[in-house]
C-alpha positions as CSV (number, residue, x, y, z in Angstrom):
1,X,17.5,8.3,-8.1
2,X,15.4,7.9,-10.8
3,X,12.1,6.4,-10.3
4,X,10.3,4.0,-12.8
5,X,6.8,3.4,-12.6
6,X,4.6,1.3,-15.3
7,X,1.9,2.2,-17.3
8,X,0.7,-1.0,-18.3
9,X,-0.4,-1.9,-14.9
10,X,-2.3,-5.1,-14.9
11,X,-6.5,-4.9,-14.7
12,X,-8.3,-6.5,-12.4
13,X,-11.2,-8.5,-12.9
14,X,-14.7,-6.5,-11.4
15,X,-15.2,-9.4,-8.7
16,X,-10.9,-8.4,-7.7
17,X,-11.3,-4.5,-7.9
18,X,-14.6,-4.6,-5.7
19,X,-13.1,-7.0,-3.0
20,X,-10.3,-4.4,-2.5
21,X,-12.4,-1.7,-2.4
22,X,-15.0,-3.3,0.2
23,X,-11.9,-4.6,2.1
24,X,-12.7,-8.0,1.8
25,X,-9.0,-8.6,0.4
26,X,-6.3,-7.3,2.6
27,X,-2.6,-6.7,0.9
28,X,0.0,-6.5,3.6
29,X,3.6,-4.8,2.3
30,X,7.0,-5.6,4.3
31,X,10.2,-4.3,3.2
32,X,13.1,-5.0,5.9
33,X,14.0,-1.2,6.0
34,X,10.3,0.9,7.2
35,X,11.8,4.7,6.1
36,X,12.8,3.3,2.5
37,X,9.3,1.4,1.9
38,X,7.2,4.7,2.8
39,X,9.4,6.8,-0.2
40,X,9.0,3.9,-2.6
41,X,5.0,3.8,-1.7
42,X,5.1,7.5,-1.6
43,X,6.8,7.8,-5.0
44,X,4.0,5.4,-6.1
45,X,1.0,7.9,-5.1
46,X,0.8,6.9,-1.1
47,X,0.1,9.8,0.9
48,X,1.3,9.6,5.0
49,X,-1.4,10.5,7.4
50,X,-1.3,11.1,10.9
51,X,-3.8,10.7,13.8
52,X,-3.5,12.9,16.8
53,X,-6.7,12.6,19.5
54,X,-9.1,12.6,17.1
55,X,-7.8,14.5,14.6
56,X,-6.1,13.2,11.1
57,X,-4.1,14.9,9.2
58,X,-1.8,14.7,5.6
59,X,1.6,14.6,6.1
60,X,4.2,16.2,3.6
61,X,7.6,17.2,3.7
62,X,7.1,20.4,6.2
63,X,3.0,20.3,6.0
64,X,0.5,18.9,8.4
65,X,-2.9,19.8,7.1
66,X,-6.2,18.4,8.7
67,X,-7.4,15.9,6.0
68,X,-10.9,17.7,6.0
69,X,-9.4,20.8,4.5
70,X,-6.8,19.3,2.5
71,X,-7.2,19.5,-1.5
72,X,-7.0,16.1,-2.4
73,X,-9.9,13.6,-3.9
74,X,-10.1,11.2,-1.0
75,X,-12.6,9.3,-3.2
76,X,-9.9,8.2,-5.1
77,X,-7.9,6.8,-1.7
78,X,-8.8,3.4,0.2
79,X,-8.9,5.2,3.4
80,X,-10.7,2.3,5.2
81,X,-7.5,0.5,4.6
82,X,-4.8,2.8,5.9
83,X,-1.6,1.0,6.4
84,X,-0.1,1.6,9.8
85,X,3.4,2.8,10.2
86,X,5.0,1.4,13.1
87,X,7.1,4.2,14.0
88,X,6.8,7.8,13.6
89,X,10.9,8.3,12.9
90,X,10.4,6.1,9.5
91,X,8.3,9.4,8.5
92,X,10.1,12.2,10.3
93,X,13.3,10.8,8.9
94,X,12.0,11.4,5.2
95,X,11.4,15.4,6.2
96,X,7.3,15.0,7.0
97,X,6.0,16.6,10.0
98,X,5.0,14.0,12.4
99,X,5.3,14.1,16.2
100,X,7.3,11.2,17.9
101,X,3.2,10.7,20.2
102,X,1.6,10.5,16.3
103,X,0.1,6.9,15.1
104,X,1.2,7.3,11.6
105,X,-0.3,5.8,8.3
106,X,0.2,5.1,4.7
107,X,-2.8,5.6,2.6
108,X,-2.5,3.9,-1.7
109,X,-4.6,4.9,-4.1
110,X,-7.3,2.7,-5.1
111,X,-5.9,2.3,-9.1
112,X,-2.6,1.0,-7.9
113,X,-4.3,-1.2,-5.0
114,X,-6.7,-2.6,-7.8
115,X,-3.4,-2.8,-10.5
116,X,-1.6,-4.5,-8.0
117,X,-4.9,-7.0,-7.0
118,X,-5.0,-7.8,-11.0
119,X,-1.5,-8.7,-11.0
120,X,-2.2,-11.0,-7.9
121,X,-5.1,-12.5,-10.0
122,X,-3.2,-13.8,-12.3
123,X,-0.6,-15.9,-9.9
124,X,-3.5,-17.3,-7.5
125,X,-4.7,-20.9,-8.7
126,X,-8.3,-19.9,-7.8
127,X,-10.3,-16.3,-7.9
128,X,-9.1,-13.6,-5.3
129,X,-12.2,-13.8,-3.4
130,X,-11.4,-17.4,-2.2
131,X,-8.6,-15.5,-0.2
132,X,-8.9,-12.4,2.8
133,X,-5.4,-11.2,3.1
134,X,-1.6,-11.5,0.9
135,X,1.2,-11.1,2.4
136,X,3.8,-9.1,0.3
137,X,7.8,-8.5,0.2
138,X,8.8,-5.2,-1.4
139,X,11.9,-4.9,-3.3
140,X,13.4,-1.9,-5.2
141,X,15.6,-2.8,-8.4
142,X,18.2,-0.5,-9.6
143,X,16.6,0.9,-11.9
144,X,13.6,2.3,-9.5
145,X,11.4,-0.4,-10.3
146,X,9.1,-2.2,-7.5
147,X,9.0,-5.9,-7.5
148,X,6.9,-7.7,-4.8
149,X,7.2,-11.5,-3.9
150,X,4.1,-12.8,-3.1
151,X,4.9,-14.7,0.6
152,X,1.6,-15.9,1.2
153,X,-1.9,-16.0,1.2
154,X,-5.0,-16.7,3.6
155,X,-7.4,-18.7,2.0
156,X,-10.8,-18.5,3.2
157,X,-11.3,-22.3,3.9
158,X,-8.0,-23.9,3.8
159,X,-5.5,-21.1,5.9
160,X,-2.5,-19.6,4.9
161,X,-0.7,-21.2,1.8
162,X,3.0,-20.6,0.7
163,X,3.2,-18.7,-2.5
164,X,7.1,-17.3,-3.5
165,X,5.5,-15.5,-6.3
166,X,7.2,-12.4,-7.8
167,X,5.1,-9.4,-9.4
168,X,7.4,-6.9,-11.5
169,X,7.5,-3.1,-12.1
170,X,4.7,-2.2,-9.8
């Protein structure tokens, strides 16, 4: 399968990007199938982490390196916003070496949180820090490209308003 991703990747405004980064703005991804939406994420730059005791690690296909010695720029990662996995066999399934006892997590990087934030900017009716959390619905296309429906979003004084809202080619 071949797998699409753009490059014109919507920017955020500053007052968007820094609200992602801070966590002030939470974007919750569902997908009705858990295995498929951790390789379409994956394919998109996520990494899959693991946490055993008190260790965490990064997952690959075959690999389970302690993220302390692992060679990747964690700056560039939201790791305060790790993504839990609800089930260990979504990620063992795909070939990474997690343990059944593992809690498992999917970790974006920041440019695509931020891209996908900008591209939420522009179907909210008022600035994205008026709102703590999205809630999202993943969709593959045949061609390989994402498209997420914006369900809903919590709005800091009003609750949770109905949005049915698509964002394409993410």
């Amino acid at each position: 399968m071949r797998v699409e991703v753009r490059r014109d990747l919507p920017v955020p405004s500053v007052e968007a990007a820094e609200a992602v980064e801070q966590g002030r703005f939470i974007m919750q991804i569902s997908h009705p199938d858990e295995t498929r939406l951790v390789r379409i994420m994956a394919d998109r730059g996520g990494l899959v982490l693991a946490e055993a005791g008190q260790q965490l690690y990064l997952l690959g296909p075959g690999t389970r390196t302690p993220v302390a010695t692992a060679n990747v720029l964690w700056s560039e990662y939201s790791l305060q916003r790790m993504w839990a996995i609800g089930s260990p066999q979504s990620v063992i399934a795909l070939g990474y070496n997690a343990s059944a006892s593992d809690r498992v997590y999917l970790v974006m990087p920041l440019a695509w949180e931020k891209s996908l934030a900008g591209a939420l900017e522009s179907l909210l009716p008022e600035p994205i820090t008026a709102y703590t959390k999205a809630n999202l619905r993943a969709e593959e296309t045949t061609a390989g490209y994402l498209t997420l429906t914006l369900q809903s979003v919590v709005h800091r004084d009003r609750g949770t308003q109905t949005m049915n809202q698509t964002i394409k080619g993410m």
